[in-house]
N, C-alpha and C positions, 0 to 999 in steps of 0.2 A: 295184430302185431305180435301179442307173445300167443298165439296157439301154440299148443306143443306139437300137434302136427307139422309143423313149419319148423321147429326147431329140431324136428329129427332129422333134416338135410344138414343140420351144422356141420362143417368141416372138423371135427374134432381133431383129425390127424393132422390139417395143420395146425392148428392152436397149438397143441400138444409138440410140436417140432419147432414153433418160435419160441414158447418157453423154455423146450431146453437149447435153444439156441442165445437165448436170455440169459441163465442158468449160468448156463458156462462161458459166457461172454464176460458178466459181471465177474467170476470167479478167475480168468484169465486179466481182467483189470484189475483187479486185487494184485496177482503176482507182476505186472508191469510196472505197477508205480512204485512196487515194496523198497526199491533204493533208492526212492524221494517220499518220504513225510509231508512235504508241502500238500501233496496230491492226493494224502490219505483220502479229502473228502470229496474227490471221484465218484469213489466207489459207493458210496451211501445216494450219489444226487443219482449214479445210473442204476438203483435201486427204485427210486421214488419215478425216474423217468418210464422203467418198464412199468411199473404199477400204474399209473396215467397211460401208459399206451397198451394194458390190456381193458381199462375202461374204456379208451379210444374202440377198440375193436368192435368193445359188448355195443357199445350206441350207433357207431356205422354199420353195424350190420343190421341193428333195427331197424335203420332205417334202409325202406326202398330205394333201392340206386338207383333207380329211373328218376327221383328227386331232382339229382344232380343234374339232369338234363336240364330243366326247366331254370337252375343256379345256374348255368356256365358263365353267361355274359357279367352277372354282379364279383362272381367268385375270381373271374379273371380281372376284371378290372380292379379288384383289390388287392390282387399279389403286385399287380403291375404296379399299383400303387404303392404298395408295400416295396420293391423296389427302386424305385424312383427315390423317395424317404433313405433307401440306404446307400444307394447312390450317393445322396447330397450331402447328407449327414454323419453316415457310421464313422468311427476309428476304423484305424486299419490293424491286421494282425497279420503276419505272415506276407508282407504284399500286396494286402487286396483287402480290400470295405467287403467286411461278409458279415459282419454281424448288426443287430442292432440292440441296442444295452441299454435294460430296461433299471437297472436299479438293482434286481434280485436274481435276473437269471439274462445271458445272452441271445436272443433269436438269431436263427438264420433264414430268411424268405429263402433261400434256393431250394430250400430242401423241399416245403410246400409247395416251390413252384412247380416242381418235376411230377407230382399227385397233380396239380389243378393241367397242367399241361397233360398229362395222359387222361383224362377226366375231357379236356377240351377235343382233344383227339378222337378219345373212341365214341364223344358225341358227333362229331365232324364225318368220319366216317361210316356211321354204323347208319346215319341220315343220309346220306349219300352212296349207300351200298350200291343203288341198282344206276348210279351215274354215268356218264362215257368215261374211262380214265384220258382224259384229256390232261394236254399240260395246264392247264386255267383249274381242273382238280386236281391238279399236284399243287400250283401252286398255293394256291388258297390253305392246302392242309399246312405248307411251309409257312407261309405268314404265321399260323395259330403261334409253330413254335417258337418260328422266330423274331419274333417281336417279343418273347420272353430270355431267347436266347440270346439276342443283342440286350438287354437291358444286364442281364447276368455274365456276357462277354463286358462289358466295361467296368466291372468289382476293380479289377481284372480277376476272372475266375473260368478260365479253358475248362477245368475239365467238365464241371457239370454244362458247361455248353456242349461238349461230344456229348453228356449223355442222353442232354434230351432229343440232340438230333441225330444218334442212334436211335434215340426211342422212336421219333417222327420215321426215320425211314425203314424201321422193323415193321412198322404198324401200316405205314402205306405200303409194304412190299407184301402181306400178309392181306390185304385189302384189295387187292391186286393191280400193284402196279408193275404194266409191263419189264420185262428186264431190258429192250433197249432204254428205255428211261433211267431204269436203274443205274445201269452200264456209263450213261450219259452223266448221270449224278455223280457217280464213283470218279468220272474222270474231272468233273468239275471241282467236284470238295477235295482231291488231294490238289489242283493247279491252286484253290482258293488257300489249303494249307501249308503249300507253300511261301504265296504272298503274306498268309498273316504271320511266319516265321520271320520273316525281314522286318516288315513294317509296321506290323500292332502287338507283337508281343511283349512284352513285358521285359528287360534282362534276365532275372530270378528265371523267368520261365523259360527264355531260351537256354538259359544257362543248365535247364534241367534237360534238354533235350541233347544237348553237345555233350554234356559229362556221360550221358547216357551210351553216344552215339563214340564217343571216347574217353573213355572213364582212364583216370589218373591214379594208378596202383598204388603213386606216395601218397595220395591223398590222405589228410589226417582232421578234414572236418566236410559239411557240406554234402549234397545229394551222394556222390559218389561214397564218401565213406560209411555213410550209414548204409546200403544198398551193399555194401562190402561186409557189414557188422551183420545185416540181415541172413546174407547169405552162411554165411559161417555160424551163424546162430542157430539154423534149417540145419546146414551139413554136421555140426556137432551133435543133433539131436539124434542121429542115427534113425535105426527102425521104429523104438520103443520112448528114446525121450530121457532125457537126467531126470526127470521127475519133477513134482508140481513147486516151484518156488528154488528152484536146483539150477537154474540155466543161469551159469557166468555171464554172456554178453547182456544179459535180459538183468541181473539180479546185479552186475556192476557196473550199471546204466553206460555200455557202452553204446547201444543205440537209443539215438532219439524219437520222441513221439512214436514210443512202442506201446501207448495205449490205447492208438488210434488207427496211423495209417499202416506201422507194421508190427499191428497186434497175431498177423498170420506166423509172424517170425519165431515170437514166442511161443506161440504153438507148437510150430516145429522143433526149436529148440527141448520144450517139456515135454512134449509129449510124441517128438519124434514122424516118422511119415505116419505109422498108423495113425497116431494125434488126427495129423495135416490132413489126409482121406477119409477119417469119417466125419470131421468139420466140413470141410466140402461135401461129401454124401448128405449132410444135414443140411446145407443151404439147399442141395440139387431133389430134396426132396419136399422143401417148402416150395420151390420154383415148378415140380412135378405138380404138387395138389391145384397153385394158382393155374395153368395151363388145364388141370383137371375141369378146374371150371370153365374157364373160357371157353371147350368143348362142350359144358353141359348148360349154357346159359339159354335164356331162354331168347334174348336176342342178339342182336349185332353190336347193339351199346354195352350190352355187360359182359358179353367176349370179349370187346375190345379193351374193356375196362380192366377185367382178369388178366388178359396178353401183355397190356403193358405194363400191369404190375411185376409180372413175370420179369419182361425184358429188364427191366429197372432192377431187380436183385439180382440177376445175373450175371448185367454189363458189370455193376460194380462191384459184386463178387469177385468175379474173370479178372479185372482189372487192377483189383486190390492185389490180389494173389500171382498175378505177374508181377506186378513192380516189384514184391518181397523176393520175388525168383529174379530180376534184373531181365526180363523178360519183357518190358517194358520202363519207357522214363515216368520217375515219380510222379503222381497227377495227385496225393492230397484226398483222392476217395477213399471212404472208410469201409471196410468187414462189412456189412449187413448181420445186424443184432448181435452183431461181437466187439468190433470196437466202440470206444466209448465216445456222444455226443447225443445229448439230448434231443436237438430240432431233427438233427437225420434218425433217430429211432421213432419219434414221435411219427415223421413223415413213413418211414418204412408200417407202425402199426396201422398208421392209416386205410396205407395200399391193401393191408392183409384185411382190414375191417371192410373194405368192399369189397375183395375177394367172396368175404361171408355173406355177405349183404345178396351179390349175384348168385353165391350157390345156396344160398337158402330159399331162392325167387326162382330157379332151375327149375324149368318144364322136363318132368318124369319124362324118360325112354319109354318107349311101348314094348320092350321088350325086358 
């Protein structure tokens, strides 16, 4: 387990690009909450959360990912569990039971369920590689997620439901599933979103999809205005940025929840477009090494396992940095190791720690 033979395949370069994706995550939540003292101790708890999730790393990568195959059925049956519990029980914050509150610190199961669901996946597929793509193999991979994704669609909580079933249909498309299937699916899931626009959504949430779809100029609270605050916070920042703790909308808290879902805003604002492009070059370069692996694995499990870690910081990378651009309606997904929240960096270190886990077990090229 520790030869040093084995640990010269460590992925240093990505280690080396979460931390400073770390770095300056924390250092960007320092200057978000600086016109609230209440939130001073933010910034110390997402101190203490990366330091647990670079131990997170160093242990999931000792261990063999092949492990996890032999886990999947105990590991899912206890998010599910862990679900159900918050389902019944949690408070609610923002509209939706997402947490559960322990006393000292908040959990979120969504965040881990989106790891044990891509874990549940790339065992599901990687064991059925050489199968017919039938529809009875599509559906069976859809159960996995969606019986996760219906338990997390009822919080009420939409967008981590797109993600994982993004992640399921990246993973089956990449697994090969035919493109009339695909095709067939694409026209299912928008007729299905449009019935859960009328019928199961939430008001709050439709509410974000109409302000979106026609945003209110007088608006002076509410999705649209802060989506208005972001954008002029971006466009004020010019090429170069007013400098670190210098952005008016950010520093005279005219946007809300800037040190989470529009911590990209601040960025822009301080540090301008160069800022905003080499933060994205820094996620697209963590998302590079994981797909590095996925190509170097030694099998089907731990490609799939790499791939959908990939897809997972991307989607909500992508997605984050649309809504700050009103390029999308608000969905509440955070930065990947930039905004602040404990259970989603924990989950994010995880995905990275078997990243390493896979490319440290990587069968040499013969070339």
């Amino acid at each position: 387990m520790f030869q040093s033979e084995r640990w010269r395949h460590f992925d240093f370069w990505l280690l080396g690009a979460v931390f400073l994706a770390l770095v300056f995550g924390v250092a960007m939540i320092r200057s978000a909450i600086g016109c609230n003292l209440s939130l001073a101790a933010l910034v110390q708890r997402q101190m203490i959360f990366a330091g647990l999730g670079f131990l997170v790393i160093m242990l999931v990568a000792l261990i063999d990912y092949r492990f996890w195959g032999g886990a999947i059925v105990p590991m899912y049956a206890v998010i599910v569990g862990f679900l159900l519990i918050l389902y019944l029980t949690a408070g609610q914050r923002f509209g939706a039971a997402r947490w559960i509150e322990t006393g000292l610190v908040s959990i979120q199961p969504t965040e881990l369920a989106k790891i044990v669901v891509i874990l549940s996946l790339a065992y599901f597929f990687g064991k059925n590689m050489n199968a017919p793509r039938t529809w009875g193999w599509l559906v069976k991979s859809l159960l996995i997620a969606g019986a996760i994704a219906f338990l997390i669609f009822i919080q009420p909580n939409l967008s981590n439901v797109i993600v994982i079933l993004v992640i399921w249909a990246v993973m089956a498309w990449v697994s090969g599933l035919p493109l009339k299937q695909l095709a067939i699916i694409a026209v299912v899931g928008l007729a299905l979103a449009v019935i859960a626009f009328f019928f199961f959504m939430q008001e709050y949430q439709q509410d974000r999809v109409l302000t979106f779809l026609f945003p209110d100029p007088e608006a002076r609270h509410g999705a649209t205005y802060n989506v208005d605050q972001a954008l002029i916070a971006i466009g004020s920042g010019g090429l170069s940025g007013k400098g670190y703790g210098l952005g008016t909308q950010t520093q005279l808290c005219f946007m809300k929840v800037r040190h989470t879902d529009f911590i990209f805003s601040v960025i822009g604002e301080e540090f301008g477009f160069i800022g905003a492009v080499l933060n994205i070059l820094l996620l697209g370069f963590i998302i590079y090494r994981c797909l590095r692996a996925a190509r170097l694995a030694r099998d089907s499990f731990g490609s799939m396992i790499a791939f959908g870690v990939a897809i997972l910081i991307f989607f909500q990378g992508a997605v984050n940095i649309a809504v700050n651009m009103r390029l999308m309606p608000v969905t509440g997904l955070p930065l990947p190791f930039i905004s602040y929240g404990g259970s989603g960096l924990l989950s994010m270190m995880l995905g990275v720690g078997l990243v390493e886990s896979v490319i440290l077990r990587h069968k040499p090229l013969d070339f």
